[in-house]
C-alpha positions in Angstrom: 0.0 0.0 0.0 1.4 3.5 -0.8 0.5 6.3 1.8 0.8 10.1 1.1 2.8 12.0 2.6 2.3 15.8 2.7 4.1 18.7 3.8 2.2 22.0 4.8 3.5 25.2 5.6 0.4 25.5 7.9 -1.8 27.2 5.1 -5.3 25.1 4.7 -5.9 26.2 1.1 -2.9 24.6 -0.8 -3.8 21.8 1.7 -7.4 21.5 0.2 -6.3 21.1 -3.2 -3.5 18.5 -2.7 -6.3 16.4 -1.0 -8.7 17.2 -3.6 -6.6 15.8 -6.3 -5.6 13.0 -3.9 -9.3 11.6 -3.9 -9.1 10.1 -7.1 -6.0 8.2 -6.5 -8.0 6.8 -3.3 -11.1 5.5 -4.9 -8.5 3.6 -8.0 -6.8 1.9 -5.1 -3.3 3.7 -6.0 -2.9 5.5 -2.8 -4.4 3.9 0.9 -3.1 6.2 3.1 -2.4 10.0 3.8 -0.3 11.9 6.2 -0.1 15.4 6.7 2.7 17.1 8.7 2.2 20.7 9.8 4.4 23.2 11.6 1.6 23.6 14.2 -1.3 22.6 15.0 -4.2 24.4 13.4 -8.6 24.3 13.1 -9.0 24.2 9.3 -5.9 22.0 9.2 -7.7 19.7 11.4 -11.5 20.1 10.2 -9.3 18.9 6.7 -7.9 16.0 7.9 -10.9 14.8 9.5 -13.1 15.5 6.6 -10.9 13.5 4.5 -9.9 10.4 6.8 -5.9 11.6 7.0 -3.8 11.1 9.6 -2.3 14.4 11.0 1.1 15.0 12.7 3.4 18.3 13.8 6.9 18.6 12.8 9.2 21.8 12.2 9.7 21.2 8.4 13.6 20.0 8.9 11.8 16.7 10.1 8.4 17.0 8.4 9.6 13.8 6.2 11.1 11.7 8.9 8.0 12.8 11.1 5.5 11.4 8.3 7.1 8.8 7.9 7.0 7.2 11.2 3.1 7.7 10.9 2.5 6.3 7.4 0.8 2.8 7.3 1.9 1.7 3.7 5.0 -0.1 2.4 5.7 2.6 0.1 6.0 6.5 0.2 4.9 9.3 -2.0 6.1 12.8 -0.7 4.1 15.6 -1.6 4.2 19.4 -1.1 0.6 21.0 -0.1 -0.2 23.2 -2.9 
C-alpha cells in the first residue's frame, strides 16, 4: 500500500487542493493512506484532515519527512508538497 505524505507550511488552502486531487487516487486503489505534517497545529488543518480520513502529525519542516514517515501505514512512500 502506498501512503501520502504531505508537507504544509500551515496554510489550509494549498492543503485543500493537494487532498482534492488526492481523492481520485483513493477511490483507483493507487494510494491507501495520507499523512499530513504541519508546523503547528491548526482548526481548518484539522477540520481537513478529519473530513478526508488523513492522519495528521506536527513537525518543524527540517523533520516534516522523517515525522510522516513514522506515521505512514503503507510499504511505500509518496512525498508531496501542499499546494
Amino acid at each position: 500500500m502506498l501512503t501520502a505524505i504531505i508537507r504544509s507550511n500551515g496554510a489550509h488552502e494549498p492543503l485543500a487542493a493537494t487532498l482534492t486531487v488526492l481523492i481520485a487516487a483513493v477511490s483507483e486503489g493507487f494510494v491507501g493512506h495520507a499523512v499530513v505534517v504541519a508546523p503547528a497545529q491548526n482548526s481548518e488543518i484539522d477540520l481537513l484532515v478529519d473530513a478526508t480520513g488523513a492522519s495528521f502529525t506536527v513537525a518543524p519542516a527540517g523533520a516534516a519527512w522523517i515525522e510522516g514517515a513514522r506515521a505512514a501505514r503503507g510499504d511505500w512512500l509518496l512525498l508531496l508538497e501542499a499546494g
